[in-house]
C-alpha positions, 0 to 999 in steps of 0.5 A: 472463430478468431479468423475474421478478426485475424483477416486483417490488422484493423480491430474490431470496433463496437459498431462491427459487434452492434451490426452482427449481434443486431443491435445498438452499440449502446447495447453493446456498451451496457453488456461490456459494463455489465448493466443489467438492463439487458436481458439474457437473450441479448446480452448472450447474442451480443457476447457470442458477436463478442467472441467471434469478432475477437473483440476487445474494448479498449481502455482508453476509449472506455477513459474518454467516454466515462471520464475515468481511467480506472487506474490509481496511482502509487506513490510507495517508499521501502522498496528494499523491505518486505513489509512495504513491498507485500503492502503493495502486493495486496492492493494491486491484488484487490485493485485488479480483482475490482477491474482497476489498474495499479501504476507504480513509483518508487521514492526513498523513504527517507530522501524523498523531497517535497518537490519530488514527490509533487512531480511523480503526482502530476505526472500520474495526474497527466495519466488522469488516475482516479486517485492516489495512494500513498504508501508513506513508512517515514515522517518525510513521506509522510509529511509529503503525501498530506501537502501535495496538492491534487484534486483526487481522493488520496489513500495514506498508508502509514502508522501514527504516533500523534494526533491527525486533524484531516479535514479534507473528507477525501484523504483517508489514513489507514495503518496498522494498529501498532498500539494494539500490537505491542499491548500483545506483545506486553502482555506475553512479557508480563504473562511469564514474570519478565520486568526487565527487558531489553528492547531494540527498537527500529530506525527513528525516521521511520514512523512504525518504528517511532509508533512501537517505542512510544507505545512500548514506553508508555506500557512499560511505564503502565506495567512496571516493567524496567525497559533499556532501549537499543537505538538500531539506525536500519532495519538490517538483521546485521546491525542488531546482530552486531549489536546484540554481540557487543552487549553480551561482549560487555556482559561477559567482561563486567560479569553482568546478568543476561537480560531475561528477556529482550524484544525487537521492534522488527524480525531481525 
């Protein structure tokens, strides 16, 4: 039933739906928003108006009357690693399956400015989104999303390894639970006899990797477990490979001992 909608390049208004289902466009309106103060028999007249007029409301119109873009407004660093760009998969995935839209921005996690990040959030705040996010995998990010100055709720994704004081009831920081997860990780050490280890630990900047070496230290220190840390400067596979080589290198020159049990701080 497309065709009438086709016959022309105008398209069709609410007020066009209202005058063939016979009712008002607020009805209309509460039927699109999924009111339910509309019974069966309208809202089933007023869809199949819907259907035959080929009409489709219009986002910005639905912005302007209720004030509200339906759109947040992402601010994300680690463009070039899985783990933030699988973070950003899964919130756009739940944002769409609540009706919401996702726009994004890309920073380098560890050159990012203040100033910087201030203009990619009065530009979002020019698109009038509802709020931020703020994907924030390093102290400079970090440090940026809390003193940016907007009047939206803001979101922070990023993992702590102090203490926060936030005292604005409309900032929210979530993370994972990186204490907990090297409690696991321990524990199997512990589990099977290790007491010396040999830990590689991810780049300083980023807070994970600075989250997992705190809490490493401090359980080893808790479980009497000898720990010698091998600083890495980038997440890449190759400098821990590199690194791991050199060590067994000097092993095999100093006849040493292999170290009985090594963990990373990342899957390199």
């Amino acid at each position: 039933m497309a065709g009438k909608r086709n016959a022309g390049n105008k398209r069709p208004s609410m007020f066009e739906v209202a005058k063939l289902a016979g009712v008002s466009h607020q009805t209309v309106s509460r039927v699109i928003n999924h009111s339910p103060d509309v019974s069966d028999a309208t809202r089933e007249k007023v869809q199949k108006a819907i259907d035959q007029l080929g009409y489709r409301p219009s986002n910005s119109a639905r912005a302007l009357a209720s004030h509200r873009s339906r759109t947040i407004g992402l601010i994300a660093g680690g463009q070039h690693f899985y783990g933030p760009i699988s973070t950003i998969s899964a919130i756009e995935t739940m944002a769409r399956q609540h009706g919401l839209f996702v726009t994004v921005s890309m920073v380098h996690e560890a050159l990012c400015s203040q100033e910087e990040f201030d203009d990619l959030c009065r530009t979002f705040d020019e698109m009038n989104v509802d709020a931020f996010i703020f994907l924030t995998p390093t102290d400079v990010m970090f440090s940026a999303a809390c003193r940016t100055r907007i009047a939206q709720p803001r979101v922070i994704v990023t993992s702590t390894h102090g203490g926060i004081r936030v005292q604005d009831g409309r900032v929210s920081v979530v993370g994972m639970d990186q204490w907990s997860a090297m409690a696991d990780v321990m524990h199997l050490v512990v589990e099977y006899g290790h007491r010396s280890v040999l830990y590689f630990a991810g780049p300083k900047e980023w807070r994970d990797a600075a989250t997992r070496l705190l809490a490493w230290n401090k359980l080893c220190a808790a479980n009497a477990v000898n720990s010698v840390t091998v600083q890495c400067e980038t997440w890449e596979s190759s400098e821990a490979y590199g690194k791991m080589n050199h060590i067994l290198d000097n092993i095999g020159r100093t006849g040493g001992q292999l170290p009985p049990c090594m963990v990373w701080a990342a899957d390199t």
